[in-house]
N, C-alpha and C positions, 0 to 999 in steps of 0.2 A: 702586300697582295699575295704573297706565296704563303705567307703562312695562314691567310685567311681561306685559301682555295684549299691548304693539306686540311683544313680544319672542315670545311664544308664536305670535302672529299671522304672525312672519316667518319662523319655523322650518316652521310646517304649510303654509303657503303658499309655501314655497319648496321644499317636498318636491313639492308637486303641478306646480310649475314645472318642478323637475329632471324630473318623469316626462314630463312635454310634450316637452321636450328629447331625452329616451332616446326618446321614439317617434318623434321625428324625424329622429334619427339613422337609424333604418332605411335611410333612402336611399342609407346608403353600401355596404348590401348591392347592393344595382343594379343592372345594367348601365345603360349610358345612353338606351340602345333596349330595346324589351321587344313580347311581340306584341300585336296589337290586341284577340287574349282576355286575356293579363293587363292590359292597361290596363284594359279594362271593369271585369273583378273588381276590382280597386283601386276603380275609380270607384266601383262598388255596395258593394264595402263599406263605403267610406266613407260613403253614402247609408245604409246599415245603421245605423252607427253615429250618426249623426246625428239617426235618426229615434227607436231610443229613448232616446239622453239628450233628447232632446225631452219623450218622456212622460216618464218614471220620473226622471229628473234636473230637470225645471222644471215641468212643466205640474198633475203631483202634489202635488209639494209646493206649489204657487204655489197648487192649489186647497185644500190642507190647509191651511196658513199661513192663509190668508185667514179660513175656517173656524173657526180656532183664534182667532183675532182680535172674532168676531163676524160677522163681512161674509158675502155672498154667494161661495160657492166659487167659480161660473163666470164670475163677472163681470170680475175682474181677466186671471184668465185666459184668457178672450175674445178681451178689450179689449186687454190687452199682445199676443195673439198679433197682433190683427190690424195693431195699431202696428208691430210686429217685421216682420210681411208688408207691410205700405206704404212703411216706412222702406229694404227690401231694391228695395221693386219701383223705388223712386225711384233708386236707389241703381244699378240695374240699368240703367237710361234716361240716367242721367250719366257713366257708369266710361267707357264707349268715348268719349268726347270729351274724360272728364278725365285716365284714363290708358291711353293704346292702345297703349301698349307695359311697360306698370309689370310685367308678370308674364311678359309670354311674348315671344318674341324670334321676329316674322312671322307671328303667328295671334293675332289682332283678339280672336277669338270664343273660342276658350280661356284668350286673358289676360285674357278678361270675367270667365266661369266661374270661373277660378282664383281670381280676385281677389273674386270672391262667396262663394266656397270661404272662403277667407281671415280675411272679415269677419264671418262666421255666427259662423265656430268662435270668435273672438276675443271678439266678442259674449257666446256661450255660457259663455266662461271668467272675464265680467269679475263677473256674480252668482253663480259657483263660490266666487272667490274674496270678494267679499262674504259669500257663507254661512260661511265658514272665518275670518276675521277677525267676525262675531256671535257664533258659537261660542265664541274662544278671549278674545272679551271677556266674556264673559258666565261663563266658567270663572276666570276671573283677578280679574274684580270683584265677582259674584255669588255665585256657589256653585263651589268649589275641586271637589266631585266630578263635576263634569260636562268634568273636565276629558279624563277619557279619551273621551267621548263624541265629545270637541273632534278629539282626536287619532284616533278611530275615522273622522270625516267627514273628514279631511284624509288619510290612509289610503285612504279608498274611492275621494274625486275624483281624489287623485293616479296609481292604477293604472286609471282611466276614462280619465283625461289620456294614457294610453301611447297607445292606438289612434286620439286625437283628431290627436296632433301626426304619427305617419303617415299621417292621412288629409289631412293639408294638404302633406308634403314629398313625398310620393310622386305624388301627383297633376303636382304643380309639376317636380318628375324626369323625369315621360315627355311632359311639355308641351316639354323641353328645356335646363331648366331646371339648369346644375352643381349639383353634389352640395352643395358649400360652401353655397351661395345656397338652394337647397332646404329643407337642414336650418336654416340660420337664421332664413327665415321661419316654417316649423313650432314653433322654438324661439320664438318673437317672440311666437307668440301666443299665447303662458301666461304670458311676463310680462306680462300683465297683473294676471293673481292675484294673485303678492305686493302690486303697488299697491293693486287694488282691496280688499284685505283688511287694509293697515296703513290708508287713509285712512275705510275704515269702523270699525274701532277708536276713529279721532278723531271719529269722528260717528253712533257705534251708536244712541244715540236715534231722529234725525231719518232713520237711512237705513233701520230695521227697519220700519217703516209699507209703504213704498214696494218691498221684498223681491217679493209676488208681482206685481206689475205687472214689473218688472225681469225677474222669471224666465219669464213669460211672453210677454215682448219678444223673449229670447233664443230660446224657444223658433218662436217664427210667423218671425224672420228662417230659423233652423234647416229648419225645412219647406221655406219656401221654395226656398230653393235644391236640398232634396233633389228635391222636384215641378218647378221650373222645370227644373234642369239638371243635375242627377247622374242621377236615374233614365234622363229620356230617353239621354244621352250613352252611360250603362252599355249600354243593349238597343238600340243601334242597330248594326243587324247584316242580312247579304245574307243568311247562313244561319239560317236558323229551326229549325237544329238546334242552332244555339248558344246555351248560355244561360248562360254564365262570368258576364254582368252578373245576371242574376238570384238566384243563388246568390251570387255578392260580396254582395248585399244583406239577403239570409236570414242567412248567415254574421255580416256584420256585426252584425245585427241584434241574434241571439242572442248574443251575446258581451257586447255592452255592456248587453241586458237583463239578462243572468245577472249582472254585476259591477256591477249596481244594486242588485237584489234583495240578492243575498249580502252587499253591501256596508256596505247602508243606505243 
């Protein structure tokens, strides 16, 4: 049974990996300059997207989950958010001394962002892939019909996963950043799913407790960085007829709420 649920667990976790991938490929559409309205859009959409797999992707179910448990809905989810928001804002106070050139080649302050960019989404993907290895243990050792279920939630993340891994390569593109290096990083940060989904398999008891604090961690880093520095960066603009950052983030928005809902 274990080796059938690691086996099922790396098929659906490697599908939502591959889609990270395919969305981070986008970058090779490109040019390597782009103007400063479609940078913003990029920026806001990715702020879009960030902000509802925040609710609908973590903050829902971490207050469901909990719910379903016995516990207090808002409590983990609070509590993980604001851990997610200290552990970013820490995180934000150290990157420019610990790496001031890791992302961008001559700009301090957007290989900060980027690299904040970076560790949200990575974040966000590591209790994706935890929920998709609970799933496909739980259809392999427990109940055999819940397996399409399994395969319905690794289905849904993986096509969320498109928009997540362009909003890390694309970003990283107009920062300067080759196309090659772009897309790899965007790709980098879905594998983590396959991991975090075969080593919860080996530990589904002890790691199902611990689910909405996890998902709520991902979610308060997520904000963060949309509030500190994707919105501001998106609307920062001489013309106040411009508003390409504002729409990237409505746009965004709605996309990855709609393929929440519909998803499951």
């Amino acid at each position: 049974m274990l080796t059938q649920a690691l086996l099922w667990a790396a098929c659906g976790s490697g599908f939502t990996f591959l889609m990270t991938a395919l969305g981070a490929a986008t970058v090779f559409l490109f040019r390597r300059t782009a103007s400063a309205g479609l940078h913003r859009i990029m920026l806001g959409f990715a702020a879009g997207v960030m902000i509802a797999a925040s609710m609908w992707s973590l903050l829902i179910p971490a207050i469901e989950q909990s719910q379903a448990a016995g516990g207090t809905g808002w409590l983990p989810a609070a509590g993980g958010s604001v851990l997610g928001i200290a552990f970013l804002a820490g995180m934000d106070v150290l990157l420019p001394h610990l790496t001031p050139e890791l992302l961008d080649r001559g700009s301090g302050e957007r290989g900060r962002r980027n690299t904040l960019l970076v560790l949200a989404i990575t974040m966000h993907n590591i209790p994706e892939g935890m929920a998709v290895g609970i799933s496909f243990a739980l259809a392999a050792q427990a109940d055999i019909t819940l397996l399409p279920a399994s395969m319905a939630l690794a289905l849904g993340i993986g096509i969320q996963n498109f928009p997540e891994g362009a909003a890390i390569s694309l970003p990283l593109r107009q920062a300067g950043m080759g196309r090659a290096r772009a897309f790899l990083m965007g790709a980098a940060s879905g594998i983590v799913e396959p991991i975090a989904a075969l080593l919860t398999v080996l530990a589904a008891g002890t790691v199902q407790p611990l689910m909405p604090w996890l998902l709520s961690f991902a979610a308060g880093a997520m904000l963060y960085v949309v509030v500190e520095e994707l919105i501001p960066e998106a609307n920062l603009r001489h013309d106040h007829e411009t508003h390409g950052g504002t729409f990237g983030v409505m746009a965004g928005f709605l996309i990855m709420m709609i393929l929440d809902v519909a998803l499951g």
